[in-house]
C-alpha positions as CSV (number, residue, x, y, z in Angstrom):
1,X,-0.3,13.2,2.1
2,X,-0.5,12.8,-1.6
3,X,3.0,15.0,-1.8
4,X,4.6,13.1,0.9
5,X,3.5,9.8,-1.5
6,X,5.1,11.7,-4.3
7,X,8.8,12.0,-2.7
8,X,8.4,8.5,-1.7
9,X,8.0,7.2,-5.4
10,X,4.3,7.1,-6.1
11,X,2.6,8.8,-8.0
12,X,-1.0,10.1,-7.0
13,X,-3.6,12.2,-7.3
14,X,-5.7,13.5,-4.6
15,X,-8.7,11.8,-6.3
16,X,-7.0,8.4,-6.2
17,X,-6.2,8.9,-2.6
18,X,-10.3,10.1,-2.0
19,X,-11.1,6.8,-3.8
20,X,-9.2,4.6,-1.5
21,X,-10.4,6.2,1.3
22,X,-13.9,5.7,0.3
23,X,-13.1,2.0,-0.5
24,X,-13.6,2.0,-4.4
25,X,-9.9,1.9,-5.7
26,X,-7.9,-0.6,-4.2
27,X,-4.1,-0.2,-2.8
28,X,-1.6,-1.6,-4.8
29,X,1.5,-3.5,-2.3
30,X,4.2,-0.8,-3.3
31,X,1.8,2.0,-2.9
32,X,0.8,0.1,0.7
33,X,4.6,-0.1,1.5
34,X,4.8,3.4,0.7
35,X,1.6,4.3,2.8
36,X,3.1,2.4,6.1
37,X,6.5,4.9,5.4
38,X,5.0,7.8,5.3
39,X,2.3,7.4,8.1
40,X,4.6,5.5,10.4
41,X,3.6,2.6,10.7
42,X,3.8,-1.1,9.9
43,X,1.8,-2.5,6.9
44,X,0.2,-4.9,9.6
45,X,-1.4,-2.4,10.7
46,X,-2.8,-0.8,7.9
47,X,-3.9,-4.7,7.1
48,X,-5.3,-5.4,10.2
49,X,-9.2,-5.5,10.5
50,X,-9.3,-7.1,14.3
51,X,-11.1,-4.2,15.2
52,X,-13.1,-2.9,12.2
């Protein structure tokens, strides 16, 4: 994932991405824009917490 980031434009380690993951670094919007790309799917999705 963290290569497929890395064509896209952002710039990541694989720490950052464990940390997010994990819930102790936050996602920035382009980085979120970026996420919804390159797992295809809308950023509402990522977003939504209905059923969290």
């Amino acid at each position: 994932m963290v290569a497929k980031l890395q064509v896209e434009g952002v710039v990541m380690e694989r720490d950052s991405l464990s940390r997010i993951e994990i819930g102790t670094r936050f996602v920035t919007d382009y980085e979120l824009k970026v996420f919804a790309k390159v797992l295809g799917v809308s950023v509402l999705w990522l977003i939504d917490d209905e059923d969290k």
